[in-house]
C-alpha positions in Angstrom: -18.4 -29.4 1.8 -19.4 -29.0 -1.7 -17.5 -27.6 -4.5 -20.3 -24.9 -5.5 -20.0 -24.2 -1.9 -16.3 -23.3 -2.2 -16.3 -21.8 -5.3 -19.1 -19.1 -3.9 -17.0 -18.8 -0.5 -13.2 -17.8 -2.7 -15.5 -15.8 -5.1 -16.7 -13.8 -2.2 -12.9 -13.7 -0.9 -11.9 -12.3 -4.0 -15.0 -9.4 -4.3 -14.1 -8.8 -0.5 -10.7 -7.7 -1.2 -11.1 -6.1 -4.4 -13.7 -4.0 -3.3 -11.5 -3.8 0.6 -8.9 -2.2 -2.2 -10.7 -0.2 -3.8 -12.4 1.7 -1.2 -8.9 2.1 -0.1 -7.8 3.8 -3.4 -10.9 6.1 -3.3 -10.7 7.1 0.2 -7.1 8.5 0.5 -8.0 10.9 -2.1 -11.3 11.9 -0.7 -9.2 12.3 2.2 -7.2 15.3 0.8 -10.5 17.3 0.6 -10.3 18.2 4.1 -10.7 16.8 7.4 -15.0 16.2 7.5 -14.5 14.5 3.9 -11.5 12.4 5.3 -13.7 11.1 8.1 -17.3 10.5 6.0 -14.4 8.2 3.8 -12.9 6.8 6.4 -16.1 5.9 7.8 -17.6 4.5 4.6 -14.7 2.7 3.8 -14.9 0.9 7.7 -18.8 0.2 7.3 -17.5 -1.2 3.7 -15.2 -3.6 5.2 -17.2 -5.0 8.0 -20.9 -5.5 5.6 -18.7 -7.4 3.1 -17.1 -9.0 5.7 -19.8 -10.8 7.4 -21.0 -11.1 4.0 -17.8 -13.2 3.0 -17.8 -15.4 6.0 -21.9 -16.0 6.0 -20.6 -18.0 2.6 -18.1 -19.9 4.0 -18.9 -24.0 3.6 -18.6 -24.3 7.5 -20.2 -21.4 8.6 -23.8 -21.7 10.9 -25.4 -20.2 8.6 -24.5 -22.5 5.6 -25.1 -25.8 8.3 -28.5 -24.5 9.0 -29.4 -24.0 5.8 -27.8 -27.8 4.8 -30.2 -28.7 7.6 -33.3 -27.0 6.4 -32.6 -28.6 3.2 -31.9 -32.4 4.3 -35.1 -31.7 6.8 -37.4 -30.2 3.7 
């Protein structure tokens, strides 16, 4: 496990839950607009959370993903 590779995996903790945050922030207001507003948020603010998610974790040093690509790249 690299350092780059760490540094990219806690910079895409950090992103994750700013942005996990503020989708928060901007969907209880949304929220108060009624109940089909409330919903579209709360189902933005869901799909939000789970892309950036699996984004965060594709990133982390020990992931599949990363080992195959160390693969491809000892291989290449």
């Amino acid at each position: 496990m690299s350092n780059s590779q760490m540094g990219k995996y806690v910079w895409a903790s950090v992103l994750y839950y700013v942005a996990a945050v503020v989708g928060f922030l901007i969907a209880v207001p949304i929220s108060m607009f009624g109940i089909l507003w409330g919903v579209l948020a709360v189902i933005g603010y869901l799909t939000l959370i789970t892309f950036l998610n699996f984004w965060r974790r594709r990133r982390h040093p020990r992931s599949a993903y990363q080992v195959e690509l160390a693969k491809r790249r000892l291989d290449g």
